[in-house]
C-alpha positions in Angstrom: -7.1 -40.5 2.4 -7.6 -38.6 5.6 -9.4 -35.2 4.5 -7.2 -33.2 7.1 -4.2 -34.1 5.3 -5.0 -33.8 2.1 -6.0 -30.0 3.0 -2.6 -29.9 4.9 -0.2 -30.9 2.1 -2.6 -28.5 -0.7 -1.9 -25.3 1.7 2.2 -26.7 2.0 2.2 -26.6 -1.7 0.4 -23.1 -2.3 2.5 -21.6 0.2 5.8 -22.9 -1.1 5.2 -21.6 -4.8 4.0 -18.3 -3.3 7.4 -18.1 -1.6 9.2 -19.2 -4.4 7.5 -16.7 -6.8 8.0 -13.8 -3.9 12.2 -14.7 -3.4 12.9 -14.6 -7.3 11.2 -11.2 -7.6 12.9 -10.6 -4.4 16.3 -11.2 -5.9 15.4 -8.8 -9.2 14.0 -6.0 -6.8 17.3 -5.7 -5.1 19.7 -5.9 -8.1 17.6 -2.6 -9.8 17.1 -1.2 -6.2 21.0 -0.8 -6.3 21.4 0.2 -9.3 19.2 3.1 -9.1 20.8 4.0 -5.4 23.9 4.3 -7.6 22.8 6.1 -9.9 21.0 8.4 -8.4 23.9 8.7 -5.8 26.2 9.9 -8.7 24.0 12.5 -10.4 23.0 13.8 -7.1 27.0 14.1 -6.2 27.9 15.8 -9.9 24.6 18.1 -9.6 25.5 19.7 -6.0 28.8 19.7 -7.4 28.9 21.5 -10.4 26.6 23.6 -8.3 29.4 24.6 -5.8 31.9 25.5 -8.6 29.6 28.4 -9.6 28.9 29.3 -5.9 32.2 29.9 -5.3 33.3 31.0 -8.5 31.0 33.9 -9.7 33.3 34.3 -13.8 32.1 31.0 -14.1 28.8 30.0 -16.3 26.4 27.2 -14.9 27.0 23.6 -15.6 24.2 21.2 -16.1 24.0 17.7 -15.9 22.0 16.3 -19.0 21.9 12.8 -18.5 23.5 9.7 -17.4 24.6 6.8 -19.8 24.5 3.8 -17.7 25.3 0.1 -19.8 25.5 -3.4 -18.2 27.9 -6.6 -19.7 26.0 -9.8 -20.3 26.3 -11.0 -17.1 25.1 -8.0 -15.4 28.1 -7.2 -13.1 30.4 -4.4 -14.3 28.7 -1.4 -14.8 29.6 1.8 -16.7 27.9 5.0 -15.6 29.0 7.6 -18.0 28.0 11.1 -16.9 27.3 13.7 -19.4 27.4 18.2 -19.2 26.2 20.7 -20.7 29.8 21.7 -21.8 33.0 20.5 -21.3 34.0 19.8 -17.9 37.5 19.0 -18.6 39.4 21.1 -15.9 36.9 20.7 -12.8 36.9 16.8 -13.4 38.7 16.1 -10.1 36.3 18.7 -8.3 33.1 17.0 -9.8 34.3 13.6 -9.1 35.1 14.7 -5.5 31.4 15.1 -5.0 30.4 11.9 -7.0 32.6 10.4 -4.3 31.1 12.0 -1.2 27.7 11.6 -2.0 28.2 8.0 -2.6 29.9 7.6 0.9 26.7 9.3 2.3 24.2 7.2 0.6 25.3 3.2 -0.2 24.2 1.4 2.5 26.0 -1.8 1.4 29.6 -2.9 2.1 31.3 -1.6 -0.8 35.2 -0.6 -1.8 36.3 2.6 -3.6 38.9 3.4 -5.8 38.9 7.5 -7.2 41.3 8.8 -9.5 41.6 11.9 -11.3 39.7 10.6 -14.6 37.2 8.2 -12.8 35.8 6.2 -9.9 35.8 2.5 -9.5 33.3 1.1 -7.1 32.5 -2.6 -6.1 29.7 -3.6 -4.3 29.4 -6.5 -2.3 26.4 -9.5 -1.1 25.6 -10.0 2.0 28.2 -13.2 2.3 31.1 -11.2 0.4 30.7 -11.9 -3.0 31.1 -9.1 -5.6 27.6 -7.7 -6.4 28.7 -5.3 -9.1 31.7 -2.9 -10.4 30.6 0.5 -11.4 32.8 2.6 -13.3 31.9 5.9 -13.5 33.6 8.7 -15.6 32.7 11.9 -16.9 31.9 12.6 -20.5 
């Protein structure tokens, strides 16, 4: 065999498994990329607010948010994002998810659809080529 080649179809090889190894982790990178965006998007929106509602109500005692409860099907596309207060949030709901909203309009930068209600948003994200990437539904607990 001609030396040349033989170095030529080694470095082909290399290269393709160190492209192959590089788009799977590519591909997992992206997924929990979004996923965070999301959910740092939503506790961001119910923080400033929950924030607001004691700004512009002085009677009313600070609300925190403690933590957010986020669980995945098997197949990894719908998405519950449950977020929880330090009390009961029951009558500001459709302030809180107001915010939720907003700050998710400012900070997705994929194509995505929203659906908000009084009790909860519904948000689907979408590839590159129009598939559904994920469906979030997020409520308050």
């Amino acid at each position: 065999m001609d030396q040349r080649a033989q170095i030529s179809i080694e470095y082909i090889l290399l290269v393709s498994i160190i492209l192959i190894i590089v788009i799977v982790f590519a591909l997992v990178i992206t997924n929990q990329s979004q996923q965070n965006n999301i959910a740092t998007a939503v506790q961001l929106g119910a923080s400033n607010a929950t924030a607001n509602l004691v700004f512009t109500n002085n009677s009313q005692s600070p609300i925190q948010v403690t933590y957010i409860n986020m669980t995945n099907n098997t197949n990894n596309t719908n998405i519950n994002i449950v977020v929880h207060f330090s009390r009961s949030v029951s009558n500001q709901q459709s302030t809180i998810l107001n915010g939720i909203a907003n700050s998710l309009n400012s900070s997705i930068n994929t194509n995505f659809t929203m659906v908000q209600t009084s009790s909860y948003i519904y948000l689907t994200t979408y590839t590159g080529s129009g598939a559904i990437f994920h469906n979030y539904n997020i409520t308050l607990g």
